[in-house]
C-alpha positions in Angstrom: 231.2 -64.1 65.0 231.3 -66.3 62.0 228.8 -69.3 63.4 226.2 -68.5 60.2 228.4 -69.4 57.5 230.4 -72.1 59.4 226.9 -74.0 60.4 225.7 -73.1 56.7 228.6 -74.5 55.1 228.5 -77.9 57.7 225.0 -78.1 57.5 224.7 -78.2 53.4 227.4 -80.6 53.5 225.6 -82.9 56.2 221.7 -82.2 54.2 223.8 -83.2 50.7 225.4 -86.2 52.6 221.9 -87.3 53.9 220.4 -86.9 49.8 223.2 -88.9 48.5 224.2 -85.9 46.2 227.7 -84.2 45.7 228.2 -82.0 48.6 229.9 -78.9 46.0 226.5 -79.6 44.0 224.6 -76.1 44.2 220.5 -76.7 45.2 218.1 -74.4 46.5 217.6 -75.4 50.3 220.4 -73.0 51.8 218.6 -70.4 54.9 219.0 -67.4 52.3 216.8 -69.2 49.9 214.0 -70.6 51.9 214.1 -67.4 53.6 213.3 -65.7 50.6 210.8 -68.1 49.3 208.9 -68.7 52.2 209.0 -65.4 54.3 210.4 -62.3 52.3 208.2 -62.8 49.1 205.1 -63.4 50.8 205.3 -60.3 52.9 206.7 -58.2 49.9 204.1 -59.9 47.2 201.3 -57.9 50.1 203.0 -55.1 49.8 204.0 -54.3 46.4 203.2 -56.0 42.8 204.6 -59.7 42.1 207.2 -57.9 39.8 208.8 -55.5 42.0 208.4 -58.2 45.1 210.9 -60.6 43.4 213.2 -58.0 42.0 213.4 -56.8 45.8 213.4 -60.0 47.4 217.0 -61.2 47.4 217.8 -58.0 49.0 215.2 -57.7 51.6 216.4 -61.4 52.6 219.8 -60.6 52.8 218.8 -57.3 55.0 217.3 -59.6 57.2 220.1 -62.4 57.5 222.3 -59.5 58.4 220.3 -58.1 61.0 219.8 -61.8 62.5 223.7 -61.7 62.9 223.1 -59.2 65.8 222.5 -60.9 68.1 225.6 -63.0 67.7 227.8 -60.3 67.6 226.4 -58.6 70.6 227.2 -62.6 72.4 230.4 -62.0 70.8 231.5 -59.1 72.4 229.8 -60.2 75.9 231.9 -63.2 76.3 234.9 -62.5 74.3 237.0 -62.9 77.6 234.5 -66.7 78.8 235.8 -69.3 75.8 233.8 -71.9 78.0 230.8 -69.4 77.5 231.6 -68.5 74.6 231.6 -71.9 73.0 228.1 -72.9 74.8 226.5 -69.8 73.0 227.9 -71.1 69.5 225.9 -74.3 70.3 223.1 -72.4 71.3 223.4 -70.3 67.9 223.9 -73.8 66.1 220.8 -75.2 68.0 218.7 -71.6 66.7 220.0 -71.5 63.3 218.5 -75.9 63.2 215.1 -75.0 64.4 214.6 -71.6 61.9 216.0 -74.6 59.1 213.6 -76.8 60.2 210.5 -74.3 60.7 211.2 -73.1 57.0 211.3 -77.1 55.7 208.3 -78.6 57.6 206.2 -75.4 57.9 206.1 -76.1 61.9 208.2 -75.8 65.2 209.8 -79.3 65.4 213.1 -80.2 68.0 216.4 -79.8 66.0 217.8 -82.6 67.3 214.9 -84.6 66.1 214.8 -82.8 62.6 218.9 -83.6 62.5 218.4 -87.2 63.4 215.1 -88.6 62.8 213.4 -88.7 59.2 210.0 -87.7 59.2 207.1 -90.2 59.4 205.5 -90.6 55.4 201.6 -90.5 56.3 199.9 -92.8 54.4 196.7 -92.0 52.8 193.8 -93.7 53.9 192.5 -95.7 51.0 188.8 -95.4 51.0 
């Protein structure tokens, strides 16, 4: 039931470790705050005026992480008596919670094992 804040918590100490940076220093690349920036904004900037949108925003997202949670819950319960199963669903949570990450970083569906373990390509510009 608590997979989200463990993998958060690993996973900004992993990202940090990968940026040579602190791993307590705060940044702005935690699921909450893409989430926010990239999804929950946009739709609410449609629907509302820029103002309200980002006075709402941190809620909305938060609304929205909690209702993502569901799901593992609902596993949770299913298997609460399968540890074997159990633990293969919190890899498969682990594995979901990668590929949103990665989605919200490189603005496309990319393999989490490749976004956790291979650095992106720089394209170079072709000089004309």
């Amino acid at each position: 039931m608590c997979i989200h804040p463990v993998t958060e918590v690993l996973f900004s100490i992993y990202r940090r470790r990968l940026r040579a940076s602190h791993p307590g220093h705060p940044d702005r690349l935690h699921l909450h705050s893409l989430m926010m920036r990239r999804v929950v904004r946009p739709a609410l900037c449609q629907r509302m005026s820029r103002t309200d949108a980002n006075r709402y925003a941190n809620a909305w997202t938060g609304l929205l992480l909690a209702a993502m949670t569901l799901p593992a819950l609902l596993v949770a319960y299913a298997v609460r008596t399968q540890p074997l199963l159990a633990a293969l669903m919190c890899l498969v949570f682990v594995l979901g919670y990668v590929t949103l990450y990665a989605r919200l970083v490189r603005m496309h569906w990319c393999s989490p094992l490749l976004f956790l373990f291979v650095k992106p390509v720089q394209r170079l510009q072709a000089r004309a």
